[in-house]
N, C-alpha and C positions, 0 to 999 in steps of 0.2 A: 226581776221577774223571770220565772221561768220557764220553758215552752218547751210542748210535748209535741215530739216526732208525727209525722206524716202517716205512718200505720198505726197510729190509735185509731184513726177515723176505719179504718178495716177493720181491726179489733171489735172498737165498741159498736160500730152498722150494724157485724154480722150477728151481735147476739139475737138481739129483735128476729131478724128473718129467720134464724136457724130456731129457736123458739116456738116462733109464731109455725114453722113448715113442719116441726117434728110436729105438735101437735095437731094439727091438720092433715098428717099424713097417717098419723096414729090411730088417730080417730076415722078416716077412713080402713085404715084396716080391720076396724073392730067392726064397722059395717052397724045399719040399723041398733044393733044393741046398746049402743054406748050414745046417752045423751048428753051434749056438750053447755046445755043450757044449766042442767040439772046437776052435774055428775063434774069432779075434781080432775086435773090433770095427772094427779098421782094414781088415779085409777087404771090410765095410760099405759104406767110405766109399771104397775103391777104385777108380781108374778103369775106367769099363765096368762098374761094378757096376751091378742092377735097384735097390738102394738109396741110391744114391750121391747123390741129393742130399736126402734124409731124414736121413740119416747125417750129411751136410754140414753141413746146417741147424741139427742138434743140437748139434755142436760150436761152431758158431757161435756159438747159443744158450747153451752152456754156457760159451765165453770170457767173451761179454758179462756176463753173472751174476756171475761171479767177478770181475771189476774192479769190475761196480759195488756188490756185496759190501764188496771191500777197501776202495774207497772210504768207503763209510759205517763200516765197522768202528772208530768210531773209539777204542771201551773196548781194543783188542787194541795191542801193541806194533807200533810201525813196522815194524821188519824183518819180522816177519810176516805183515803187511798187504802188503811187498810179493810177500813170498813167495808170498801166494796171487794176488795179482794180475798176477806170472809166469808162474802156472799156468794162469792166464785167456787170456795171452797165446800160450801155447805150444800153447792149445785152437785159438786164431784162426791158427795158422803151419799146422796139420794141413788146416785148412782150403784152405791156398795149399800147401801139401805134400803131398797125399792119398798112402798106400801105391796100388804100381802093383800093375797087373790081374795080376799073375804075377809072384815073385819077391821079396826082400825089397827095401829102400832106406834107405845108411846115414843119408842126412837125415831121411827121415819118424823113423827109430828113434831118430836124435838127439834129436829133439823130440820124441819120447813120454819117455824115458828122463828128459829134462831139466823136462817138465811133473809126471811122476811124483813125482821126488823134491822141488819146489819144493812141489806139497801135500803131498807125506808131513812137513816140517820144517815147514811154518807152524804148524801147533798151537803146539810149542815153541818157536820165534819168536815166535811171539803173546802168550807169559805176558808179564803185566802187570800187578807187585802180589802182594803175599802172600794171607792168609785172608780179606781184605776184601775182593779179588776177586770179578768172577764168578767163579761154579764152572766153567767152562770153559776160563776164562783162567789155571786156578792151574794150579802145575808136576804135578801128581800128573797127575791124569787128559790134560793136554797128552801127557806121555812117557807112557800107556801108549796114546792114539791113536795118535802116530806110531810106538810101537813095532808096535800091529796093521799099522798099512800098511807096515811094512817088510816084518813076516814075510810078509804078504800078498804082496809084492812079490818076495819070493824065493820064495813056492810057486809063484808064477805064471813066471817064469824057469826052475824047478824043471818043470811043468809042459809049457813051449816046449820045453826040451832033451828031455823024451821023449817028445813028442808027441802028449801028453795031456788032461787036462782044462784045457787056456788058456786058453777063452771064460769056464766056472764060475771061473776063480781071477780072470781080469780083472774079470771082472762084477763080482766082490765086493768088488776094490778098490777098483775106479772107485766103484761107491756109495755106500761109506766115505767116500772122500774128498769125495763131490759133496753128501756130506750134513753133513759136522763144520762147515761155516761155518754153516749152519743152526741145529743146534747150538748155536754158541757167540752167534751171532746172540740166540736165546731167552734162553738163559741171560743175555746184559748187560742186555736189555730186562728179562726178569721182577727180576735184581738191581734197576734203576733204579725199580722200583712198590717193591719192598722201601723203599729209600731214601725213598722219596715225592717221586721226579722225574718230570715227565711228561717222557716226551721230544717231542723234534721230529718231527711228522709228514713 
């Protein structure tokens, strides 16, 4: 069994919060105009947005986290590891991608589309080991994360087409997903005191 360092739990905590603060803090810079129930976080990070490089930053931040996640993750299966650390990547291309100040853009939507589903399947890429497992890494609770962030995934698609609640259905996946490495993070560390391994700091 393998067991991942003491600063994954930093790594993968701060995606969530730095996330969850860019756009909150984005979104208060945009002031009244920008509705957060209605309206995508890529609008955020938009050119000529009042948030745009709040928004920026946090994506930035949020790639960075997720690679260096993956990297330590090392209880989790390869393919999974890379999977999230595609996601990481596809956070840093939004960056050098931004959605424009008006209109859609089929690159930027490539790259959220292709970031999205690369976290929605790492759970289940990540199992690694039966019941001996961490509880994070066994197949039960892996498919029934990535089955939330699908359905997630299709309200919020569901949402876009009638031009509805997209901010509420993104928010909720985004957070899901910026929060299960964290998750699975806890879970190998508290398996490994189980064990009676210390890990690496």
């Amino acid at each position: 069994m393998r067991f991942v360092p003491r600063w994954v739990l930093l790594s993968s905590g701060c995606a969530p919060v730095l996330l969850i603060a860019g756009w909150t803090g984005a979104a208060y810079a945009e002031g009244a105009s920008y509705d957060p129930v209605t309206q995508t976080i890529s609008v955020l990070g938009s050119y000529g947005a009042a948030g745009f490089w709040v928004m920026t930053a946090a994506f930035l931040a949020l790639g960075v986290c997720h690679l260096l996640t993956a990297w330590g993750l090392r209880a989790a299966a390869t393919a999974g590891r890379v999977a999230l650390g595609g996601g990481g990547l596809a956070a840093l291309v939004l960056v050098v991608l931004p959605a424009p100040s008006s209109g859609g853009s089929l690159r930027h939507g490539a790259v959220v589309v292709v970031g999205f589903t690369l976290l929605a399947v790492w759970p289940v890429l990540a199992v690694d080991g039966g019941p001996a497992a961490p509880w994070a890494l066994r197949l039960a609770p892996s498919i029934v994360v990535t089955a939330l962030m699908a359905a997630g995934g299709v309200w919020f698609l569901i949402e876009m087409r009638r031009h509805g609640d997209a901010g509420v259905a993104e928010r909720v996946v985004t957070s899901l997903q910026s929060l299960w490495p964290f998750v699975v993070a806890a879970s190998c560390l508290r398996h490994a005191r189980r064990q009676g391994v210390n890990p690496a700091a």
